[in-house]
C-alpha positions in Angstrom: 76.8 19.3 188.9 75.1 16.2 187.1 77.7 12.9 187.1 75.4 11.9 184.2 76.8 14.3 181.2 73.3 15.3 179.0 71.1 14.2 181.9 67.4 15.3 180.7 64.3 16.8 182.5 62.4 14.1 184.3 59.5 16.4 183.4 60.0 17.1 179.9 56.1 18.5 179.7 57.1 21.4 182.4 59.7 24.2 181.1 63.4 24.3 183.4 63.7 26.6 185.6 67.0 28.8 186.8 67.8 28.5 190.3 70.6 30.5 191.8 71.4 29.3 195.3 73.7 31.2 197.9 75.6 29.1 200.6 78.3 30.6 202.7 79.0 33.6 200.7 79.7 31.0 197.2 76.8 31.0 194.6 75.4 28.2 192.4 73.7 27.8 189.5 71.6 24.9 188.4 68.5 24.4 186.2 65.6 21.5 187.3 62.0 21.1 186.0 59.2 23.7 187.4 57.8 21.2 189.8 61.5 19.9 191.5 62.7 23.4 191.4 60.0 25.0 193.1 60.0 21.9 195.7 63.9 22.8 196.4 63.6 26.5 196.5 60.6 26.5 199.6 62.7 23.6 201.6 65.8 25.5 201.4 63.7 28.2 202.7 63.0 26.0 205.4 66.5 24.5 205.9 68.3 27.8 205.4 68.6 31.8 206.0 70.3 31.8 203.1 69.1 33.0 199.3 67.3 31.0 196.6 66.6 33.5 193.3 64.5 31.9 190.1 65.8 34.2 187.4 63.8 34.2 183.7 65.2 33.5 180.5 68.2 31.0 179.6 69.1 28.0 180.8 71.4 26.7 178.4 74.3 25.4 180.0 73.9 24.8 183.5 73.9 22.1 185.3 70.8 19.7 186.6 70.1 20.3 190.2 71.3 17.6 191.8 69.0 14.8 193.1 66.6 16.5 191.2 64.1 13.8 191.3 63.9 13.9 195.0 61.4 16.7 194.3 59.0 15.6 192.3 56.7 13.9 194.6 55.9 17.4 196.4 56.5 15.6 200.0 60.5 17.2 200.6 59.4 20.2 202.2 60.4 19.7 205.7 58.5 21.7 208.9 56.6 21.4 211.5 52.6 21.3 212.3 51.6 23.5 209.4 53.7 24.0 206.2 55.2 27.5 206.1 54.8 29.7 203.2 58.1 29.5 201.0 59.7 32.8 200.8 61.4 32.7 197.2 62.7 35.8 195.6 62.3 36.5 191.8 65.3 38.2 189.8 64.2 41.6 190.7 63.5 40.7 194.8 60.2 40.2 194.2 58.5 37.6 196.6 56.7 34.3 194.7 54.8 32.4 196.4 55.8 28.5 195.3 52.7 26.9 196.2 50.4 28.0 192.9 
């Protein structure tokens, strides 16, 4: 959750995203621009087994990701040699692929 109550998109040109995150069985929900949230979702898939979903539609009321900013300069995916291809699941388990 944002310590910043209101905190705004540092993209306010892209449209937020819904990112539901699973770790250790507990789920969170944040919002973050296209750009950060798209950054987050393929280096969790490189950090973790566990489940990132974008879900369409609302986002009213969520929190910011936190350290959303981190992910806006495209460089937080973590790997080695050549970047793997994220593995991010859509609301209905459908695969995107978070490089377009």
């Amino acid at each position: 959750m944002s310590l910043v109550p209101g905190r705004l998109t540092p993209r306010p040109d892209e449209p937020d995203i819904h990112l539901a995150l699973r770790l250790h069985g507990f789920r969170f929900d944040y919002i973050a621009c296209r750009t950060a949230a798209l950054a987050f979702a393929a280096e969790w898939r490189v950090r973790t087994r566990e489940q990132v979903t974008i879900i369409p539609g609302q986002v009213d009321g969520l929190p910011r990701l936190p350290c959303e900013e981190l992910y806006l300069d495209g460089t937080a995916v973590i790997g080695s040699g050549d970047t793997p291809k994220p593995l991010i699941h859509g609301a209905k388990g459908v695969p995107i692929d978070a490089r377009r």
